[in-house]
N, C-alpha and C positions, 0 to 999 in steps of 0.2 A: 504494500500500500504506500500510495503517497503519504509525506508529511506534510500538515499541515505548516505554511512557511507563514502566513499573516491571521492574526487574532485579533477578531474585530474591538478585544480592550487591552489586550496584551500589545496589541503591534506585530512585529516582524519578529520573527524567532532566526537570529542569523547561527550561522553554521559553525558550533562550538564542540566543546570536547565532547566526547563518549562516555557516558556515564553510566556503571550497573545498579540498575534497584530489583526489590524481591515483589513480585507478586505472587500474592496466594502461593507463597514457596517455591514459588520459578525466580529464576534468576536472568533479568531479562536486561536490554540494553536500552537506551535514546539520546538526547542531545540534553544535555545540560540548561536550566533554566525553559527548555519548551512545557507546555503543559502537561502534569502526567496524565490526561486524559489523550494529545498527542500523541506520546509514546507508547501508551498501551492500546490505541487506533493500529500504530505502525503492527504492532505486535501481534492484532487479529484479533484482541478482547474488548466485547462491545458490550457486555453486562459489565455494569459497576455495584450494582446493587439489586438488592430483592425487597420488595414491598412486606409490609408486614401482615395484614390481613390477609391477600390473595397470594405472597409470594411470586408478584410476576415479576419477569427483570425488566430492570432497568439500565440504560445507559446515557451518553452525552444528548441532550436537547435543544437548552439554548444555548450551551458552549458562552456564557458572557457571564456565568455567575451566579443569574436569578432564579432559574429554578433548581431544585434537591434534587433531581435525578442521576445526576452521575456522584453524589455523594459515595466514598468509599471511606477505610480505615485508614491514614497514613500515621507512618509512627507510632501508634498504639491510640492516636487521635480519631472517636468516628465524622461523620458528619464534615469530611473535610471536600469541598468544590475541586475536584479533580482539572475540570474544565481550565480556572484559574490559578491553580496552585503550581507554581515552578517546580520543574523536577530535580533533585539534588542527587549525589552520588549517594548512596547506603542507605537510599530510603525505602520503608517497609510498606510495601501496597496490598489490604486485604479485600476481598469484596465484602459490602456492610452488608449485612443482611436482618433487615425490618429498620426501626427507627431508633434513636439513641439518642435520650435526650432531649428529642424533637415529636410533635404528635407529627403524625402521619394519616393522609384521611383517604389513601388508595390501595 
């Protein structure tokens, strides 16, 4: 897949180092600083989370922030905007699954 190279609030994602983080215990690669929702687009993972009621997945939506849908676990943190969160070396990516913290009404 392509990378996403322009984020409609991040800007331009220019062509940085190679960074590894863990998803759900994979040991995966992307560009430093791009969004970890970016990097795990590249990687082929389009569920970031699962609804709590229905359990259906979810993934990126509006990629700008506002909406919870690509919310995952980063660093032991739930509820974190994948969409705009910069990705760093050694960062821990798990899928959230239901709501944490936050009501959830889907």
């Amino acid at each position: 897949m392509d990378r996403i190279k322009t984020h409609p609030i991040l800007g331009d994602t220019e062509e940085g180092k190679i960074v590894n983080f863990t998803y759900d215990g994979q040991t995966l690669q992307g560009i430093e600083g791009e969004p970890i929702a970016a990097a795990l687009r590249v990687a082929g993972v389009m569920t970031h989370r699962y609804t709590a009621k229905k359990h259906e997945p979810r993934g990126v939506f509006c990629a700008i922030g506002r909406c919870t849908d690509c919310v995952m676990v980063v660093d032991g943190k739930p509820n974190i905007r994948t969409c705009i969160t910069p990705l760093k070396e050694g960062m821990v990516v798990n899928t959230q699954y239901g709501a944490s913290a936050e009501k959830e009404e889907s």
